[in-house]
C-alpha positions in Angstrom: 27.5 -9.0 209.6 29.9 -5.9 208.3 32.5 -8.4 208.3 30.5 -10.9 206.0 30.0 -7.7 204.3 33.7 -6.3 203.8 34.6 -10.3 203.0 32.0 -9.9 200.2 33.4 -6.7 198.5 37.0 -7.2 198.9 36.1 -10.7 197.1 35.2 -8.8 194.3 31.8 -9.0 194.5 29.4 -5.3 193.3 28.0 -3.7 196.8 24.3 -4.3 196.1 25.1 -7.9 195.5 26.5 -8.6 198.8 24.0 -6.4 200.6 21.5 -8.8 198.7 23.0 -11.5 199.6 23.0 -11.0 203.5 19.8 -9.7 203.2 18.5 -13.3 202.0 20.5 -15.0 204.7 18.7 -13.4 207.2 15.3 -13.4 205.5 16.1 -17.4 205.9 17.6 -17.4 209.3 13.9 -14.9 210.1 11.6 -17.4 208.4 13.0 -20.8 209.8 12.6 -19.5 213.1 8.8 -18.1 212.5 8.3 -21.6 211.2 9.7 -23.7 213.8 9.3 -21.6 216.5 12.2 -22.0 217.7 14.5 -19.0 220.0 17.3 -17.8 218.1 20.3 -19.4 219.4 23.6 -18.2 218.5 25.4 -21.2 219.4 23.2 -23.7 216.7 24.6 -21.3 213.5 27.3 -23.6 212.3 30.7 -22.4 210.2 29.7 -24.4 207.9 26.3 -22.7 207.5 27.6 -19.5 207.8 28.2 -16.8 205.2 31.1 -17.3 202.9 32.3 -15.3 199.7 33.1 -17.6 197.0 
């Protein structure tokens, strides 16, 4: 995550803005899982669904 972090804020993009912004990509990751009941699995997170700047 400090990576997605560091990729945010040398995009340009103000601190608490890219803290936000991982902190509602979890919250989503968090409440899909609670809702499916799924196990966390490392392996289903896609690139594609991951976090990007820009």
């Amino acid at each position: 995550m400090y990576l997605h972090l560091q990729a945010w804020l040398d995009g340009g993009t103000k601190p608490n803005l890219a803290k936000l912004t991982i902190l509602l990509h979890i919250a989503s990751i968090v409440l899909y899982l609670w809702r499916s009941q799924e196990v966390y699995d490392l392996k289903k997170l896609s690139p594609k669904r991951s976090m990007s700047p820009g």
